[in-house]
C-alpha positions as a Markdown table, in Angstrom:
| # | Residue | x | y | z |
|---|---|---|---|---|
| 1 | Unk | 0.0 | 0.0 | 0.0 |
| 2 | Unk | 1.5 | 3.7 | -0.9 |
| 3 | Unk | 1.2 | 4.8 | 2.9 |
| 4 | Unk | 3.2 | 1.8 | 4.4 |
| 5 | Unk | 6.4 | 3.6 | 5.5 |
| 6 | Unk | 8.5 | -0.2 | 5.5 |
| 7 | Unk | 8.0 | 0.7 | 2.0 |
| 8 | Unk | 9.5 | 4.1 | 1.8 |
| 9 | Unk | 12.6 | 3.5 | 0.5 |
| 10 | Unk | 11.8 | 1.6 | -2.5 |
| 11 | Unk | 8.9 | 4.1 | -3.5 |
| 12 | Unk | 11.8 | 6.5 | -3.1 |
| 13 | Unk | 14.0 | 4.7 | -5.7 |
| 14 | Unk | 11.0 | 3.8 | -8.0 |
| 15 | Unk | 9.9 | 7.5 | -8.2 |
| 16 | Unk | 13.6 | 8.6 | -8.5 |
| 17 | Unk | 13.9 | 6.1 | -11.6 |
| 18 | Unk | 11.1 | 7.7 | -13.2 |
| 19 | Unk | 12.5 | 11.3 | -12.8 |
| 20 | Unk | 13.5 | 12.4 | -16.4 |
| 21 | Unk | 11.7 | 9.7 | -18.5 |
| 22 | Unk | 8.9 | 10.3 | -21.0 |
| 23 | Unk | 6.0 | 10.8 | -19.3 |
| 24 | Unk | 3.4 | 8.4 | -19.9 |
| 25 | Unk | 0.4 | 7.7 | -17.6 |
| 26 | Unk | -0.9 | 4.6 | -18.8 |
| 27 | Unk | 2.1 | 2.9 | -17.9 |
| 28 | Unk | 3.2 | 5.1 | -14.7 |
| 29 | Unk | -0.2 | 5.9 | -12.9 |
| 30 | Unk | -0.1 | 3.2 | -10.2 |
| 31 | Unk | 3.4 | 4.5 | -9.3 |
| 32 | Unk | 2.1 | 8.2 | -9.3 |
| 33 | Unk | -0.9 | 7.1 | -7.3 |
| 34 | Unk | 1.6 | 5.6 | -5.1 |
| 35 | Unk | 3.8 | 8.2 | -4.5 |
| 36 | Unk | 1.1 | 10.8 | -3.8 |
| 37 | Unk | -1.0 | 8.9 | -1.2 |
| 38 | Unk | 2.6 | 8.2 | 0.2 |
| 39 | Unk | 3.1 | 12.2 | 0.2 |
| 40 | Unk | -0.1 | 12.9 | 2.0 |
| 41 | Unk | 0.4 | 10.3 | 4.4 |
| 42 | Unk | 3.9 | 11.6 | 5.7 |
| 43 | Unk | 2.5 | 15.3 | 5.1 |
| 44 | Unk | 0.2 | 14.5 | 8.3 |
| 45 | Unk | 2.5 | 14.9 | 10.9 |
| 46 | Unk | 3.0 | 18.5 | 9.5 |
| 47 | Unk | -0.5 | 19.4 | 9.9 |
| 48 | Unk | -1.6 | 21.8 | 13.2 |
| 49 | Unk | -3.0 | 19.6 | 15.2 |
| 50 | Unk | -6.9 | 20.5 | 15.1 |
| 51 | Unk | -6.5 | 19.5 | 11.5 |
| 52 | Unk | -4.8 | 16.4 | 12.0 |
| 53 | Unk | -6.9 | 15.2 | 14.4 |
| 54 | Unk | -10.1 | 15.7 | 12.1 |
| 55 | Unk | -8.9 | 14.1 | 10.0 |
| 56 | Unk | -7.6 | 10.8 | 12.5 |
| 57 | Unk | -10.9 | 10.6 | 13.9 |
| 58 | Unk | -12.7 | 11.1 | 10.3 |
| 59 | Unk | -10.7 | 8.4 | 9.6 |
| 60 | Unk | -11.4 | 6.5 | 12.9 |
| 61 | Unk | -14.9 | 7.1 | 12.2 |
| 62 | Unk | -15.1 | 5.7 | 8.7 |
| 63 | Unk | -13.4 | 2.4 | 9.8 |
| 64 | Unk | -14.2 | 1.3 | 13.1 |
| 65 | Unk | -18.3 | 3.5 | 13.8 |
């Protein structure tokens, strides 16, 4: 899954290959997907903490209500 962080180094690489090549989305959209739901994931932590807590319980809610 793009937001497991046991993954983050390879994402890393596999983005970091891509870097420079043609672009071409039918082939490279699962890796973008990837790579952006891997951004917003890490980009929590950086959030003020009202919104990140919204957004934990939204999330809390959505899963386990």
């Amino acid at each position: 899954m793009g937001t497991d962080n046991a993954l983050h180094g390879a994402h890393v690489k596999e983005l970091e290959a891509e870097l420079g090549k043609e672009f071409d989305h039918t082939k490279q959209k699962k890796m973008i997907v990837r790579a952006l739901l891997h951004a917003a994931d890490l980009s929590n932590g950086t959030r003020p903490t009202k919104v990140s807590e919204f957004w934990s319980f939204a999330v809390l809610d959505e899963f386990f209500a």
